[in-house]
C-alpha positions as CSV (number, residue, x, y, z in Angstrom):
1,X,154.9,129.7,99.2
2,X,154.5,127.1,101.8
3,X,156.0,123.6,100.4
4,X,153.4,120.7,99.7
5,X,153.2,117.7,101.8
6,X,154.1,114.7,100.0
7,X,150.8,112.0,100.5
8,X,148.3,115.4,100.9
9,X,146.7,114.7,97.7
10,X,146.3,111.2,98.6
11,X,144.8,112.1,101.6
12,X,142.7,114.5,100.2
13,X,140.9,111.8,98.1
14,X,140.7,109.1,100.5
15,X,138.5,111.9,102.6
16,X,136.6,112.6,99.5
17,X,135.7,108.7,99.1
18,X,134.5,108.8,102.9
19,X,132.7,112.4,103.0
20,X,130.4,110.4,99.8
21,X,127.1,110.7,101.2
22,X,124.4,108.3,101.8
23,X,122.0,107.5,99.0
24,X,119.1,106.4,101.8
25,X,119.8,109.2,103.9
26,X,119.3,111.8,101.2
27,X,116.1,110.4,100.0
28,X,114.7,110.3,103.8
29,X,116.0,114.4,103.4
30,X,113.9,114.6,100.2
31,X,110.9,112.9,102.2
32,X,111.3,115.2,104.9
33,X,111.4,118.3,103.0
34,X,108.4,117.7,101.4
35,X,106.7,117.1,104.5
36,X,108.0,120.5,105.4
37,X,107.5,122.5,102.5
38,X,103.6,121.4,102.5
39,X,101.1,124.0,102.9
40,X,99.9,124.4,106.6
41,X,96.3,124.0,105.7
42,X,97.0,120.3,104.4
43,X,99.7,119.3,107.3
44,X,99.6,121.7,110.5
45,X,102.7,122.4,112.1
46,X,102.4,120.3,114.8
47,X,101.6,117.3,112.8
48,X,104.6,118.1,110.6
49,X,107.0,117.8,113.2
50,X,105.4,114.2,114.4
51,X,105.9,113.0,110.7
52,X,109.7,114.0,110.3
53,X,110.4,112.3,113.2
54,X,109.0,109.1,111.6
55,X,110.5,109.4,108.0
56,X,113.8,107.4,109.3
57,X,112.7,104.6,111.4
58,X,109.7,103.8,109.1
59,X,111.7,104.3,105.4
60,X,115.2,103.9,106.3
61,X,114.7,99.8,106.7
62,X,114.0,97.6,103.8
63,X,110.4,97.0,103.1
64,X,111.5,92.8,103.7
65,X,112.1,93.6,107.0
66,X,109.6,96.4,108.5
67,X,107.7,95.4,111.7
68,X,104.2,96.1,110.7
69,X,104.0,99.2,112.6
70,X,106.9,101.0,110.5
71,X,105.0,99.7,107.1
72,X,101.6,101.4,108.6
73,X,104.0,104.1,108.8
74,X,105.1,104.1,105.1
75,X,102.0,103.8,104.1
76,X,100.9,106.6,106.1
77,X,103.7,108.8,105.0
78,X,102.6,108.4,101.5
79,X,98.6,108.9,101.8
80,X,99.8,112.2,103.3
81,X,102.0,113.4,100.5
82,X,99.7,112.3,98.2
83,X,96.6,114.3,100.0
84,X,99.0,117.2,100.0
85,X,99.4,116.9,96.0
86,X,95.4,116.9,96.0
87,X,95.6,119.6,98.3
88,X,98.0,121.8,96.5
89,X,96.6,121.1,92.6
90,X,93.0,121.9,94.5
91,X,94.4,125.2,95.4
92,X,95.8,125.7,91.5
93,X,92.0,125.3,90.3
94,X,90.8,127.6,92.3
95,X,93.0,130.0,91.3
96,X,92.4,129.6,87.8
97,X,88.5,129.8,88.6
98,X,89.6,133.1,90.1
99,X,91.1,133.9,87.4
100,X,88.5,133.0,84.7
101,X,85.8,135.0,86.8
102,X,87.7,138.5,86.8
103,X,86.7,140.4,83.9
104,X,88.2,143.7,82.7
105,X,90.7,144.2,85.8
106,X,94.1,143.1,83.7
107,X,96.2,143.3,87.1
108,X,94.1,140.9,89.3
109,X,94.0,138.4,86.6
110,X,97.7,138.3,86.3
111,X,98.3,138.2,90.2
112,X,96.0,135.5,90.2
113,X,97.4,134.0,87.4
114,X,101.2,134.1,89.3
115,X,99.7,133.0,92.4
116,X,98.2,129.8,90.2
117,X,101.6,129.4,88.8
118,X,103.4,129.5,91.8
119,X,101.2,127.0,93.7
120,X,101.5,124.9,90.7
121,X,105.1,124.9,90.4
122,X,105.0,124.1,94.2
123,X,102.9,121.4,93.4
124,X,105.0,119.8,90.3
125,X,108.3,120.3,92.8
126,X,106.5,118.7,95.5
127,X,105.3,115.5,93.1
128,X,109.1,115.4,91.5
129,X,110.4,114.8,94.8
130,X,108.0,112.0,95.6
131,X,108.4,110.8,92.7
132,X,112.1,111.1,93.0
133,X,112.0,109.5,96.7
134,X,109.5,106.7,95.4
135,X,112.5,105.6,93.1
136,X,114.8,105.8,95.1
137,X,113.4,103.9,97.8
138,X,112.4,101.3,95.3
139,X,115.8,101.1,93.7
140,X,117.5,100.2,97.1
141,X,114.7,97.9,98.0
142,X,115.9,96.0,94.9
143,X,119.3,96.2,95.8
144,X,118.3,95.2,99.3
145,X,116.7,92.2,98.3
146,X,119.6,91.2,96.5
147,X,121.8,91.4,99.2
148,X,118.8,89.0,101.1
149,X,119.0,86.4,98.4
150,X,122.9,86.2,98.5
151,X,122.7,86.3,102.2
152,X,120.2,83.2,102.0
153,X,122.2,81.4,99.6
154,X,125.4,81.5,102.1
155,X,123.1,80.1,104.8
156,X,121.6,77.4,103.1
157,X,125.0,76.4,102.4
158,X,125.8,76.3,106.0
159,X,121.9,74.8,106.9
160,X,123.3,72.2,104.1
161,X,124.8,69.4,106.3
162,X,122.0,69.8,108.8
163,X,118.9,68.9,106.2
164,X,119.3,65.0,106.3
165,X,118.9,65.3,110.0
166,X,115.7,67.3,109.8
167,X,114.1,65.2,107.4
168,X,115.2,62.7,109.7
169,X,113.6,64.1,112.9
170,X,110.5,64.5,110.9
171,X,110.7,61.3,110.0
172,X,110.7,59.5,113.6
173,X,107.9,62.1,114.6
174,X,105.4,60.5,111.5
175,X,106.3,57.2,113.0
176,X,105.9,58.4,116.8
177,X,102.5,59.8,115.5
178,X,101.3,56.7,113.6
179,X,102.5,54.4,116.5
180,X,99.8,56.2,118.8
181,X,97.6,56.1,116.6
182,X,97.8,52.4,116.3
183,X,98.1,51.7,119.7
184,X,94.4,53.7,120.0
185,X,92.5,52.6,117.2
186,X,91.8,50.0,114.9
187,X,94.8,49.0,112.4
188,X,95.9,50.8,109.3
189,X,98.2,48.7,106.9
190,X,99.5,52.5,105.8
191,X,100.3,53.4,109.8
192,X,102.1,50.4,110.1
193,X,104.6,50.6,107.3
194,X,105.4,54.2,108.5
195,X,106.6,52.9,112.0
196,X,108.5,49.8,110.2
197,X,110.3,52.4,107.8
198,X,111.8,54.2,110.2
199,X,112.9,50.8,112.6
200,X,114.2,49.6,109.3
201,X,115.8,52.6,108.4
202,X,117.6,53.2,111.6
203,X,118.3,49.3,112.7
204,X,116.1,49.3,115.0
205,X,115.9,45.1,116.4
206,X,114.2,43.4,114.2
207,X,112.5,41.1,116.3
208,X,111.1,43.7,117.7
209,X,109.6,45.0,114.6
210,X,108.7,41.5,113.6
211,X,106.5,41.4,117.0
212,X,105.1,44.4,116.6
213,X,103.4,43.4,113.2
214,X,101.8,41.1,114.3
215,X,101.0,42.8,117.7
216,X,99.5,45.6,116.3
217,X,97.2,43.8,114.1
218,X,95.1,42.9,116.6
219,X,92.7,44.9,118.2
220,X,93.4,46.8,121.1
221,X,90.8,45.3,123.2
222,X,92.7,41.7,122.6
223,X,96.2,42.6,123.3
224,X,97.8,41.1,126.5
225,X,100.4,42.2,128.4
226,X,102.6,40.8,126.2
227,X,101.6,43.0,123.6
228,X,101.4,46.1,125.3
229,X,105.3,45.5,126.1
230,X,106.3,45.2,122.7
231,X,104.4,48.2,121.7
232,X,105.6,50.4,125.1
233,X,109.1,49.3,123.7
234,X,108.9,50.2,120.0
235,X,107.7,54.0,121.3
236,X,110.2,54.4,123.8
237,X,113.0,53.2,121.1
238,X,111.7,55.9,118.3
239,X,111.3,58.3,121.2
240,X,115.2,57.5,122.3
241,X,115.9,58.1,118.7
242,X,114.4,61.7,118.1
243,X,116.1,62.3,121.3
244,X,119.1,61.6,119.8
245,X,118.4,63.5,116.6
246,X,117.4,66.5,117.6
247,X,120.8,66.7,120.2
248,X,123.0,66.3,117.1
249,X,121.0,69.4,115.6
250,X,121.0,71.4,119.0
251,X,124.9,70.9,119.1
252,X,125.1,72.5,115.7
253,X,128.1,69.9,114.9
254,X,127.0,68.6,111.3
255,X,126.2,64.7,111.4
């Protein structure tokens, strides 16, 4: 007897642990053996060689992150087995109508009666498996959608540093907004305060500001060309500020 490699049942196990198969793959299996193993006269042959090749790319992504095509696909998939269990019990009471309607000939009624059985038994193995594929694919959508959350959680940790800036870009485009505004229309006290929030907030001159207020409560019609500086000014300082802003974000270098 040939001596035994020290390590070999070692080995032997770490190829176990890697030949463990694939939960997702053998429940797109299951779905394709039912699509297989349906009678011709609900799925032709030709059409059940089209499905199988959909089963993977449709079922074998998480429902979260299906283009709409592979969820029409799903969706598809399951109408079909479904009108194949309609299909199949429909053939079962038939048979037992069959059956009911034969009188006195003892050997039909129990070939009928194993033909019913048989289609039945077809049609409780092909409803386990959905069933079974159904829970399956639900349980590692869960499981999926777990792995989303913690994935999102990381992330917003890194988006973390970048969130003051945001608010901050969204900030100078309210004030941006409510300066045009302004510079348009008739004066708003609400408009105003926006656009000296933001110059405040960022140290923007305050002379500046201070001329604007009282610039901008006139009406447009009466502003000189004094006025129109001041306000040609304020927008091009806000405007050199979002600039700014949104760089920093671009740069992905938290502020």
């Amino acid at each position: 007897m040939a001596p035994v490699k020290r390590g070999s049942k070692a080995q032997g196990g770490r190829a176990a642990k890697l030949a463990k198969p694939d939960p997702v793959s053998a429940h797109i299996t299951a779905v394709v053996n039912a699509i297989h193993r349906a009678p011709t006269e609900a799925i032709p042959a030709s059409l059940k060689a089209l499905l199988s090749t959909l089963v993977e790319g449709s079922c074998g992504t998480v429902a979260s992150e299906r283009h709409e095509y592979q969820t029409r696909v799903v969706a598809m998939l399951e109408q079909t087995l479904q009108d194949v269990e309609a299909h199949m019990k429909k053939d079962v009471d038939m048979a037992r109508v069959k059956v009911d309607a034969v009188s006195g000939d003892r050997a039909a009624r129990q070939e009928a009666l194993g033909l019913a059985r048989s289609k039945l038994q077809e049609s409780e193995a092909g409803e386990a498996q959905r069933k079974e594929a159904v829970a399956a694919a639900k349980a590692d959508h869960a499981a999926r959608v777990e792995e989303l959350k913690a994935q999102r959680k990381a992330q917003a940790g890194v988006d973390a540093p970048f969130q003051g800036t945001l608010s901050d870009i969204e900030a100078v485009k309210r004030a941006l907004e409510a300066l045009a505004s302004l510079k348009a229309a008739a004066f708003e006290s609400k408009k105003m305060k926006v656009v000296l929030d933001v110059g405040r907030r960022f140290n923007m001159d305050s002379s500046l500001l201070e001329s604007f207020v009282h610039v901008i409560k006139k009406e447009p019609s009466a502003r000189v060309g004094f006025d129109e500086v001041v306000v040609q000014n304020l927008g091009e300082g806000l405007s050199k500020l979002l600039e700014g802003l949104e760089a920093t974000l671009a740069s992905g270098e938290a502020p």
